[in-house]
C-alpha positions as CSV (number, residue, x, y, z in Angstrom):
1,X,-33.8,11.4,26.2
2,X,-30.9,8.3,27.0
3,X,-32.5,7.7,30.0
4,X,-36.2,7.1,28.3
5,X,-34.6,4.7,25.8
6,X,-32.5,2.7,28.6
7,X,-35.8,2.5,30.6
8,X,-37.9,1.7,28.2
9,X,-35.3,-0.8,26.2
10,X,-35.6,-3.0,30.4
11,X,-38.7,-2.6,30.4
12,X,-39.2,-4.4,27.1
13,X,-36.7,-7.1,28.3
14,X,-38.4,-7.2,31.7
15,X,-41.7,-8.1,29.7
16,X,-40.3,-10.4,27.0
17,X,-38.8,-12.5,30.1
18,X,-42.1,-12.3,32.2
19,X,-44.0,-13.9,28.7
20,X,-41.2,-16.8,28.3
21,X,-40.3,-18.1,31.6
22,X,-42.2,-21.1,33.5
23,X,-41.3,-19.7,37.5
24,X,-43.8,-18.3,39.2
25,X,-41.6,-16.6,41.3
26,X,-39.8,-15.3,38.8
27,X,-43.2,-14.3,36.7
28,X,-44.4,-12.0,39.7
29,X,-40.5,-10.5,40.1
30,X,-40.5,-9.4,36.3
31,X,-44.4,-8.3,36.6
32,X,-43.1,-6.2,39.8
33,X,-40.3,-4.1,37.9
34,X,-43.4,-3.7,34.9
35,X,-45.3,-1.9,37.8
36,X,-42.4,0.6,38.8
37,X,-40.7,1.2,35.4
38,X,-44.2,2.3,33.6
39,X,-44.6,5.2,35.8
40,X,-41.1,6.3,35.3
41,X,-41.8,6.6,31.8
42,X,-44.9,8.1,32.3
43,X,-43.6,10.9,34.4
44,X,-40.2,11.6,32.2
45,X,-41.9,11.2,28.6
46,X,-44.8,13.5,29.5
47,X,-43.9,16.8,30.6
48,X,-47.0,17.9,32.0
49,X,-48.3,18.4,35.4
50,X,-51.2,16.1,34.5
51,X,-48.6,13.7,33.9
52,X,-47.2,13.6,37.3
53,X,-50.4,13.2,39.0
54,X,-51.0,10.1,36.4
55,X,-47.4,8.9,37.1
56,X,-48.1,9.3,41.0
57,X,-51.3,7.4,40.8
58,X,-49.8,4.6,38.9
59,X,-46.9,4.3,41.3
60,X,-49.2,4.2,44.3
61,X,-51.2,1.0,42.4
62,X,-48.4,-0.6,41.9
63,X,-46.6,-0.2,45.0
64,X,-50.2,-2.0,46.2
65,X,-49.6,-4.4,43.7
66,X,-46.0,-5.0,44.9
67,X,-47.0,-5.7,48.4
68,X,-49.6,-8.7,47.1
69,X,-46.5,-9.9,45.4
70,X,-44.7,-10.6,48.2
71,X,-47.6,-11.8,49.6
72,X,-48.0,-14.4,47.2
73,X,-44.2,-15.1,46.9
74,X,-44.8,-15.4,51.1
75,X,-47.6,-18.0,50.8
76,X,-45.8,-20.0,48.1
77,X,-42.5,-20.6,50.7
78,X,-45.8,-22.4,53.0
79,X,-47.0,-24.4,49.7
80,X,-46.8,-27.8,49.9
81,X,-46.3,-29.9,46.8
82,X,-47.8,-33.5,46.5
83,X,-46.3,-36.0,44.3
């Protein structure tokens, strides 16, 4: 039961950061640990079977999600800024 309040009490955090700060790069990190710690929760507040195959799905979306992440976070190194 500890575990669901720790996780959930970051992920909270995680979220209120993601809405205040002005980096990009730091916008797409905090939206990154969103898209891992929501499954987590999924899968440990739910006790069902049903759960786990939600959970499962979820983390499989946002490991895809993750990977366009640092896809972006790649492209943005090759941005060039005009003043």
């Amino acid at each position: 039961m500890y575990v669901e309040i720790i996780i959930g009490i970051i992920l909270i955090y995680v979220a209120l950061r993601a809405l205040i700060t002005e980096n990009r790069v730091s916008k797409l990190l905090y939206l990154n640990v969103i898209g891992f710690g929501v499954p987590v929760l999924i899968a440990l507040v739910i006790k069902t079977p049903f759960a786990f195959v939600v959970a499962a799905a979820f983390f499989i979306c946002s490991t895809i999600s993750a990977n366009a992440i640092a896809t972006s976070l790649d492209k943005l190194d090759d941005e060039i800024i005009l003043d």
